[in-house]
C-alpha positions in Angstrom: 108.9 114.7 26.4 108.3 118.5 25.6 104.9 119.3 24.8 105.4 122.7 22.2 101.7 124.6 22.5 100.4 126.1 19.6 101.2 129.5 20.8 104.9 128.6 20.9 105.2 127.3 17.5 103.8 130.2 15.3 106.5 132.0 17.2 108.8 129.0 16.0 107.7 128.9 12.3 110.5 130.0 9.4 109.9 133.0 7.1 108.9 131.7 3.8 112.2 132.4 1.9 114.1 130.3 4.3 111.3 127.3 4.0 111.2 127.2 0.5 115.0 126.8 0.1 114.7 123.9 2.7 111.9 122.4 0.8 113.8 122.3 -2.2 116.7 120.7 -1.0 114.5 118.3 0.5 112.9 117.1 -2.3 116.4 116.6 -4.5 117.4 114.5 -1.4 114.3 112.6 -1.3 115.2 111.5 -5.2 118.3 110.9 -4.6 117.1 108.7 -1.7 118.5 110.1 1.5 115.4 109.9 2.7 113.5 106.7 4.4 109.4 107.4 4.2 107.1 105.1 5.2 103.3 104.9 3.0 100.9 107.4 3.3 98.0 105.9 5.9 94.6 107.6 4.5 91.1 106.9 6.0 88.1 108.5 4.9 85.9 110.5 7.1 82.1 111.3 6.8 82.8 114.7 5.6 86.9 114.2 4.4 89.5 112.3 5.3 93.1 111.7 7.4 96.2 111.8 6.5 99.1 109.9 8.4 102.8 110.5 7.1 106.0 109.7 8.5 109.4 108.6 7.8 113.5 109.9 8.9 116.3 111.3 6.7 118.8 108.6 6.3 121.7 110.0 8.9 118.7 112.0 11.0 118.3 111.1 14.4 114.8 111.9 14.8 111.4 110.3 13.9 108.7 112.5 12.1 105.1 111.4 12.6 102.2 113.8 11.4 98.8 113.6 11.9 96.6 115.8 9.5 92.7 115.7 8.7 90.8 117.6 6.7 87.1 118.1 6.8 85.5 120.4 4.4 82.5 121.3 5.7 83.6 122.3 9.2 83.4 126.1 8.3 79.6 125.3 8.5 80.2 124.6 12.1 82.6 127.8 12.8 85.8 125.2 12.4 88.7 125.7 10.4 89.0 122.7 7.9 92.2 121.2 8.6 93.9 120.1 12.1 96.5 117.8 13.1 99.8 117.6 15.5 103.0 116.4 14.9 105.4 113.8 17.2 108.6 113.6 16.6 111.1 110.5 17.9 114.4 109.4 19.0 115.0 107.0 15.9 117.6 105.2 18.2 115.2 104.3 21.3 112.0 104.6 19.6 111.0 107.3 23.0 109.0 110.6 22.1 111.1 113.5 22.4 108.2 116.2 21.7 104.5 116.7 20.4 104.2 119.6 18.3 100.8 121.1 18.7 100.4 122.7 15.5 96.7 122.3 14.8 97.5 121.7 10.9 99.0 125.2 10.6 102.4 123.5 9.6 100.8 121.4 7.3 99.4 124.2 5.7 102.4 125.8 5.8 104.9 123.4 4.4 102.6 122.5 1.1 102.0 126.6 0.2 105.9 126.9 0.7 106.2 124.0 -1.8 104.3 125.0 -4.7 105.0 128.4 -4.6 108.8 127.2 -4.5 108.0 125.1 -7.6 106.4 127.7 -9.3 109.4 130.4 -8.8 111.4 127.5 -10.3 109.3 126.4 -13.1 107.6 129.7 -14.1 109.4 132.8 -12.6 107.8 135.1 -15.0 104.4 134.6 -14.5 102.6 137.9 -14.1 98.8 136.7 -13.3 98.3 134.3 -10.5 95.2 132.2 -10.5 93.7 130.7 -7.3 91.1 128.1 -7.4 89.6 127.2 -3.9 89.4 129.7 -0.9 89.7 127.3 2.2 92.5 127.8 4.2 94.9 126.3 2.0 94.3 128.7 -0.9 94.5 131.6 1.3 98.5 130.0 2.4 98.9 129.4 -1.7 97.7 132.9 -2.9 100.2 134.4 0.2 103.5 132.2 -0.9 103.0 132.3 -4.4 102.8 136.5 -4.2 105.8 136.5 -1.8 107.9 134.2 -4.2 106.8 136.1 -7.7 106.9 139.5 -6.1 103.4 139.3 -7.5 100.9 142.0 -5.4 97.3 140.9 -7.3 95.6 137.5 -7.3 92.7 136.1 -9.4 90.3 133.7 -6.9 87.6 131.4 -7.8 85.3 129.2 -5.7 82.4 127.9 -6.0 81.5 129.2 -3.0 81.1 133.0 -3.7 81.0 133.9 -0.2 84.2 132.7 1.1 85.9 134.9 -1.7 85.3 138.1 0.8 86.8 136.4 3.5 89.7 136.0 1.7 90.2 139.1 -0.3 90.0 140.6 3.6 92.4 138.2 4.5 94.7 139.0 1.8 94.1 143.0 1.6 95.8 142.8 5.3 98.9 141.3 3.5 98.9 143.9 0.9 97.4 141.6 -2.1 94.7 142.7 -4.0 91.9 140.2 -5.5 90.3 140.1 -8.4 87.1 137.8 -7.8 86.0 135.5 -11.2 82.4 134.3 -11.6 83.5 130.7 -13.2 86.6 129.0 -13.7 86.8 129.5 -17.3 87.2 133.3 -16.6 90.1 132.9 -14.7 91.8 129.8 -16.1 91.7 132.5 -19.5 93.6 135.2 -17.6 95.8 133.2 -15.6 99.5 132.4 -16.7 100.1 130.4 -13.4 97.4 128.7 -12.1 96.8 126.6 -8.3 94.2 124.1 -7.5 93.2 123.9 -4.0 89.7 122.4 -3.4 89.1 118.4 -2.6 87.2 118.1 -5.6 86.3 114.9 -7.1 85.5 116.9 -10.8 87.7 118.2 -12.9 87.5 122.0 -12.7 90.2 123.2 -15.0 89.2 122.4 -18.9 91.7 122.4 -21.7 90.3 125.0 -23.7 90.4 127.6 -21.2 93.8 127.5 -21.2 96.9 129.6 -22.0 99.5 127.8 -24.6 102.3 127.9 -21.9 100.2 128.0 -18.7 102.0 125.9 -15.4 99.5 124.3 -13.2 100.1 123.5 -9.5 97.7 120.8 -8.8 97.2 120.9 -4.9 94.2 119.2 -4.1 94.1 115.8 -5.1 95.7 114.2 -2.3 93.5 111.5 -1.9 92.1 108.4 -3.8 89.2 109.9 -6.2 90.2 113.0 -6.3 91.3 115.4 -9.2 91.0 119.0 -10.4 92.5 118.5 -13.9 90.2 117.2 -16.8 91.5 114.4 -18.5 92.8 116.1 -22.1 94.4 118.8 -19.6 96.6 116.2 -18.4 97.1 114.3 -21.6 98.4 117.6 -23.3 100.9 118.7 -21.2 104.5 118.7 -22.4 105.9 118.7 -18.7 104.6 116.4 -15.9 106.0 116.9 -12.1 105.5 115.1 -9.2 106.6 115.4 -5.5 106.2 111.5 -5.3 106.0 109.5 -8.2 104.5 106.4 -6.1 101.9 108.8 -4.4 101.2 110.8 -7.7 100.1 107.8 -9.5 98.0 106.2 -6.4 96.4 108.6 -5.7 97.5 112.4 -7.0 96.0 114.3 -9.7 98.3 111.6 -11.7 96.0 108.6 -10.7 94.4 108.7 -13.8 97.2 108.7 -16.1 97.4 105.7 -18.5 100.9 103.8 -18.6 102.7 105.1 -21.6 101.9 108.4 -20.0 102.7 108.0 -16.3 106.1 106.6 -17.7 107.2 110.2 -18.3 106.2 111.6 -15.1 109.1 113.0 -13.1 110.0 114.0 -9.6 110.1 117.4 -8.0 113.8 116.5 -7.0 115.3 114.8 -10.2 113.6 117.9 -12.1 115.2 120.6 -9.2 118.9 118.8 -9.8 119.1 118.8 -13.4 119.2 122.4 -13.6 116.6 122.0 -16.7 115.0 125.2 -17.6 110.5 124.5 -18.6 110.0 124.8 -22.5 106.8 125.7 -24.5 103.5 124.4 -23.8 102.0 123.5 -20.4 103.5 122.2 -17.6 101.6 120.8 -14.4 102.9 119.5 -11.0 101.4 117.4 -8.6 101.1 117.9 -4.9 100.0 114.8 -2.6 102.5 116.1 0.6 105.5 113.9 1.1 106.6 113.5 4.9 109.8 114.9 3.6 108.2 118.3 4.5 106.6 117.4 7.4 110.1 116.3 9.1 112.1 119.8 7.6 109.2 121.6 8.8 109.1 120.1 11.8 113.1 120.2 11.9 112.8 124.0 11.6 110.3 124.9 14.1 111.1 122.6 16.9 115.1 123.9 16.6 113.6 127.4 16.5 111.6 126.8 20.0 114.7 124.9 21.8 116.2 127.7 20.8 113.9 130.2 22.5 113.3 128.0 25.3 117.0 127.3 26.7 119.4 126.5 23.9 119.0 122.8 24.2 119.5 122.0 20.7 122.1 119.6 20.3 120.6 117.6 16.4 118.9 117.5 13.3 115.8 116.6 12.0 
């Protein structure tokens, strides 16, 4: 078993172009059903909660597992908020082939890639880029959504005012300029693509706020009890996207939906295939994290580092 050190895989990771093309691809396989994922294991922690995802592509040799947590008050303690590793398998004998110790940086990673994919698919001409949340994760989703628009400026909100300098810092060193908002109403106003990235359990996005043909990526409510979106938000939407369906409605921002309603949801990957083209009025898609990304992220980095190491690469993921 190789054991890849966390030095050794941000050495590995793929530029963002080159994961978001993978990512897509993924998901359209994922509805089509070349892929074999298992349920999502979730326990809730004191102060958050963990994450277990695994599953194979159909002809794939290999066995993804991923461990993630998140805890949100660990930047209290001088912590970052999210952690995890990743173990991938010989599906044939079932023996560990390596442990990726990535710390939750591909986590991070592979869900930023995603939505900021989506939204170059669904809403290409968006011009003002709203950011709710300032953990890690909106730092990753205010970098890939500005690298995929060719955007240079982001609008940030938290209700943490503070962390907002740390990540207009952050983001400055990327060349991406922030423009701070006092309430989420001020940005939701501007904003013609808006992301959600806290673990709030309150809806923090209002109806009224928004823009007639607004798209919402809905990142944080990957959990049971959960949601960022208020309930008429939701209800109005002409467009409804989901990287699961199953997960969406057990516990996405979709949880909530009533049946006539969750009846119109539709995958990432059908949606990607068709071709289809977003009309008027808003559109929202809902992020829980499907082990699909963790094994082509996974895939990715761990063929990158055999490659660097000694050209032992001899599968796929």
């Amino acid at each position: 078993m190789r054991l890849v050190p966390y030095s050794d895989i941000t050495a590995s990771t793929p530029a963002p172009q080159a994961l978001m093309a993978a990512l897509k691809q993924g998901f359209i396989d994922f509805s089509l059903g070349f892929y074999d994922i298992a349920p999502v294991g979730y326990l809730k922690l004191p102060a958050g909660e963990l994450h277990l995802k695994f599953g194979r592509a159909e002809l794939g040799e290999w066995v993804v597992i991923k461990l993630a947590s998140g805890c949100y008050d660990n930047h209290l303690r001088g912590l970052p908020s999210s952690y995890g590793c990743i173990m991938v398998m010989d599906a044939a004998t079932g023996q560990m082939v390596a442990l990726l110790e990535d710390r939750g940086l591909l986590t991070e990673l592979r869900t930023a890639a995603a939505a900021a994919m989506l939204a170059k698919e669904v809403a290409p001409d968006a011009k003002v880029l709203g950011v709710i949340g300032t953990g890690t994760q909106g730092y990753y989703q205010a970098l890939y959504h500005c690298r995929a628009l060719g955007l240079k400026q982001v609008q940030i909100y938290s209700r943490s005012p503070d962390r907002v300098e740390t990540l207009a810092s952050k983001l400055a060193a990327e060349g991406i300029q922030v423009v701070r908002h006092c309430s989420a109403e001020a940005l939701c106003r501007q904003s013609d693509l808006i992301v959600t990235a806290t673990p709030s359990e309150e809806p923090i996005v209002a109806l009224d706020w928004l823009k007639p043909n607004v798209h919402i990526n809905a990142v944080g409510a990957d959990s049971p009890g959960k949601r960022e979106l208020s309930e008429t938000v939701v209800q109005s939407a002409k467009l409804l996207l989901a990287d699961s369906m199953s997960q969406s409605l057990e516990h996405g921002e979709f949880q909530y939906l009533a049946k006539a309603q969750a009846e119109e949801v539709r995958e990432f990957g059908e949606f990607l295939a068709s071709g289809e083209r977003v009309g008027d009025g808003i559109s929202i898609a809902d992020f829980t994290g499907v082990a699909v990304q963790d094994i082509i992220i996974a895939s990715l980095v761990y063929r990158e580092y055999l490659k660097r190491q000694d050209g032992s690469w001899k599968g796929s993921l």
